[in-house]
N, C-alpha and C positions, 0 to 999 in steps of 0.2 A: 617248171620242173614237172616231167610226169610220174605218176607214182604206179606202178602196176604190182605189189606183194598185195598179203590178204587182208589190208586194213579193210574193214568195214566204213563204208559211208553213208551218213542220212541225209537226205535232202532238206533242205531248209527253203522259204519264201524269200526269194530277196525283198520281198513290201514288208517283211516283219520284221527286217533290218531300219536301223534309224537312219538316215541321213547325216551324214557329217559326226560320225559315231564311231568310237573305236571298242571292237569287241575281243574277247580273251579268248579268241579261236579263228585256224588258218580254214578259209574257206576255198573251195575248188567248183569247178567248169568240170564237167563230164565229155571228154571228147572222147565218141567208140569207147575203147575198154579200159581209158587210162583217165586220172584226176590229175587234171592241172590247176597248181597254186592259182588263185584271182587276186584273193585279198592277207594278206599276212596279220596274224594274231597279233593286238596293239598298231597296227598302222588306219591310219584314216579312210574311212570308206567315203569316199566325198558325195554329193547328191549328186553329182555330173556322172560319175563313174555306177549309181546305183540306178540313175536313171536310163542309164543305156542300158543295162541287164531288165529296165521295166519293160522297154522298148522294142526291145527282142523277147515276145512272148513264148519261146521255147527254153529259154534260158532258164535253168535252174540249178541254183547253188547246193554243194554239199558242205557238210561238216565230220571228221572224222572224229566215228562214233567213239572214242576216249576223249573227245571235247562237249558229250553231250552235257555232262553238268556244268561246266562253263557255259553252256550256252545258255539253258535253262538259267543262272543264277542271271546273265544278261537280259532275258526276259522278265525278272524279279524287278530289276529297275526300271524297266521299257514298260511292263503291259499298260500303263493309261496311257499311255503315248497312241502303244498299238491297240488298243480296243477305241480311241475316239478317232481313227483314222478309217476312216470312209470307203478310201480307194482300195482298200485291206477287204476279201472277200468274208462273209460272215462266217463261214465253215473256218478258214485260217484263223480268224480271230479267236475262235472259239476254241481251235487248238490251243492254239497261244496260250491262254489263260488257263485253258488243263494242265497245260504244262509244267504252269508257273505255280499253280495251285498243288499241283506233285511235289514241287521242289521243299514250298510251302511247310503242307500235311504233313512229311516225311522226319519234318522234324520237329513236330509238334509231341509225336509218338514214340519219339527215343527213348528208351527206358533210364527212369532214375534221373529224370534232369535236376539238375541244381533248383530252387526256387525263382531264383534270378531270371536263371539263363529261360525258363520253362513262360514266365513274365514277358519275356523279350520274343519269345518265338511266336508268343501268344500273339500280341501285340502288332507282330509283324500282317500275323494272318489275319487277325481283324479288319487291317489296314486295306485289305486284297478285298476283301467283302465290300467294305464303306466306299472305296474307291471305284469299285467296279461292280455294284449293284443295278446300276442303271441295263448295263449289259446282260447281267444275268438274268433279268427279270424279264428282258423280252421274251415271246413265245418263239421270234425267229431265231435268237441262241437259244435255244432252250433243244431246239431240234438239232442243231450241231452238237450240242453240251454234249449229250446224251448221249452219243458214240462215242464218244474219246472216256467220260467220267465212269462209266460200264467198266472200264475194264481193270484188270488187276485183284487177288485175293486176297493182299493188306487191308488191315483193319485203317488206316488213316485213308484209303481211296474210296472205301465203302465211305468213310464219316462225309469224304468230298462231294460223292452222291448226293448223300442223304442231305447234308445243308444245303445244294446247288436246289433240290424241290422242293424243301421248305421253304428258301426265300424266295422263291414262284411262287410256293400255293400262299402263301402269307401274304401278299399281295392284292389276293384275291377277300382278303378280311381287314383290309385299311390298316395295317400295324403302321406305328410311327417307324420315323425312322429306328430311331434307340433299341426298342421292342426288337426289332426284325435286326437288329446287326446281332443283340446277345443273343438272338434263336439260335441264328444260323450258328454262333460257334456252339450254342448248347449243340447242334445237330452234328457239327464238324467234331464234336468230342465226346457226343453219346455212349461210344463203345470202349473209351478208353482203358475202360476197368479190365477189359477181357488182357490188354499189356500184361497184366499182373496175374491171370491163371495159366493155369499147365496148357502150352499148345495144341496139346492132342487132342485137350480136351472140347477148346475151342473149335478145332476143325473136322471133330467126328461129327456122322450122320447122328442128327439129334433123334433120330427112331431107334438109331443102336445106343444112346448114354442108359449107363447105371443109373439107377434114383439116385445113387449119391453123385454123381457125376453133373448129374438135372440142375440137384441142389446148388453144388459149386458154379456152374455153369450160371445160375440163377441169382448169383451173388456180383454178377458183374454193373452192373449200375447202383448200386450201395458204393462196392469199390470205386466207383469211377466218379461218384460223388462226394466219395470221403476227399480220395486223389486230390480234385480241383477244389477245395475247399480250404486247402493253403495256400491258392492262389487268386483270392478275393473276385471268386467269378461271379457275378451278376445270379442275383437269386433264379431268373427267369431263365438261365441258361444253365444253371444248375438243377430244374425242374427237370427241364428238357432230360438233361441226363438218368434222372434218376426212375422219373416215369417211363422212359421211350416201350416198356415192355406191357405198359399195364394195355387193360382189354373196355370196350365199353361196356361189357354184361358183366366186368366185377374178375371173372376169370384171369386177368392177367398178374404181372409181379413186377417189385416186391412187397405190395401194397393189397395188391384186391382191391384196389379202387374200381369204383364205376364211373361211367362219363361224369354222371354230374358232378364228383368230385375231383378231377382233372380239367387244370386249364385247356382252352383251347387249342393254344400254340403247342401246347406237349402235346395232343393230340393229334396231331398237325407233323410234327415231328416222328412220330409212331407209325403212321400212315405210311410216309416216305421212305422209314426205314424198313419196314415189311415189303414194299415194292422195290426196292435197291435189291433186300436181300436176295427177292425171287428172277429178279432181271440179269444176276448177276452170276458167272461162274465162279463157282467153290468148290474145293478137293471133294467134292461129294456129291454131284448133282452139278450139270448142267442149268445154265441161264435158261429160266423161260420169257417167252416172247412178252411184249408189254400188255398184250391183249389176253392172254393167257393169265398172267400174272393179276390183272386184275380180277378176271373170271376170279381165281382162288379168291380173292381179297373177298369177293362180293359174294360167294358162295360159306365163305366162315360166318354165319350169324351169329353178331353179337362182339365182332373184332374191331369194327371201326364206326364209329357216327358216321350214318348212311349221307347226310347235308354236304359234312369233308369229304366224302368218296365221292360224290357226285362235281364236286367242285376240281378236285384230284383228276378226274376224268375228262371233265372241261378243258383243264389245262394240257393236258399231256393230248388233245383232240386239235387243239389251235395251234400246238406246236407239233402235229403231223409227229405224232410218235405213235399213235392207234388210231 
């Protein structure tokens, strides 16, 4: 059947599709200007019929864009399948996984969750980390990550950043496994306190807030740690959150702590999310470059342990981001 009205189509990989797999969305062939059914939502995609579409390297599948979160929740239960699959390009993989990790984050950050439900969401994402660490940690995904995890001006896509380069840089300082799973969600839920202030406030130019505006603004990592604190989160990812702001000369909040009395890993976390911030477009300011971004990092004396930035640098150098 060809379909010619204004449905919107995305393209999809058929190597990101399973073999012998049935998925919850009608997929189409692009012939000229018209989308012909291939495979029907619920029916068997077989390997014979997904390897002829491999075999034919012009062949590419769509999905109509009202089945995108179907498809996304299908990659929710596929991505280890598709990230230990070889013949899968590393750029697609790495889509992949942003993908799945959108579907993820998204609803990590629902406001007012039940205890339960917020338990179970957690839980799930954690799973996405411990399972797919191996991947994330390379410098060769790391340079796919970084295009796809950039973009969006949600607070849970920023959080997806910020945990995708702290489980890199952390890598780089031998954390055990345990260590490094409860960062990355301290990092994946850093800002979640901001859920809970006036939007506006959140998204104005931080050169134009009121002192009382600062103040409020200021209070988002207290919140965000109260927040998670009725959901039995690991002390060390609870740091993450409450520190992410402080500075190593004492200057930062809500503490005035200086380096020495901040762990590492929060520090480490802080880093990332000052470089997400500045790499990333917001209702106020354009994304600056990675090279640029760093310049500011390195130009604030007294923002970061110069040892992390220089390690920071490293990483984001091997994986061809600067």
């Amino acid at each position: 059947m060809a379909l010619t009205d204004q449905v919107e189509y995305i393209p999809v990989s058929p190597r990101i599709l399973r073999p012998d797999s049935k998925g919850p969305f009608d997929l189409f062939l692009r012939h000229e200007n018209n989308y012909v059914l291939f495979n029907a939502a619920g029916r068997l995609l077989t390997r014979a019929k997904r390897q002829e579409l491999l075999t034919d390297k012009a062949s590419t599948l769509y999905i109509d864009e009202k089945a995108l979160n179907d498809y996304r929740s299908y990659l929710v239960e596929n991505i280890t399948d598709v990230l230990d699959d070889e013949s899968i390009s590393v750029e697609e993989r790495a889509q992949a996984w942003s993908n799945t990790a959108q579907v993820l984050g998204k609803e990590l950050f629902e406001k007012k969750l039940p205890g339960p439900t917020f338990e179970k969401r957690y839980d799930r994402f954690e799973k996405l980390i411990q399972s797919t660490s191996t991947f994330l940690q390379s410098a060769k995904s790391l340079k796919h990550l970084s295009r796809f995890i950039s973009k969006g001006y949600d607070i849970y896509q920023h959080g997806i950043s910020t945990m995708v380069y702290t489980v890199c840089l952390m890598q780089e300082y031998d954390y055990d496994d345990h260590k490094l799973l409860a960062c990355g969600m301290g990092a994946m839920l850093h800002d979640i306190g901001k859920t809970g202030l006036p939007q506006e406030i959140v998204n104005k130019n931080p050169v134009d807030l009121t002192d009382e505006e600062r103040e409020t603004l200021a209070l988002h990592p207290m919140i965000g740690a109260r927040t998670c604190s009725n959901f039995n989160l690991p002390t060390i990812a609870a740091n993450c959150i409450l520190f992410h702001h402080e500075r190593a000369d004492g200057k930062g909040y809500p503490t005035q702590a200086t380096s020495e009395d901040v762990p590492l890993h929060t520090k480490i976390v802080a880093i990332c999310n000052e470089y997400d911030n500045l790499t990333r477009n917001v209702p106020y300011r354009k994304a600056l470059t990675p090279f640029a971004a760093l310049k500011h990092i390195m130009d604030d004396d007294g923002l970061a342990d110069k040892d992390i930035l220089k390690k920071f640098v490293e990483l984001l150098s091997q994986a061809e981001i600067v």
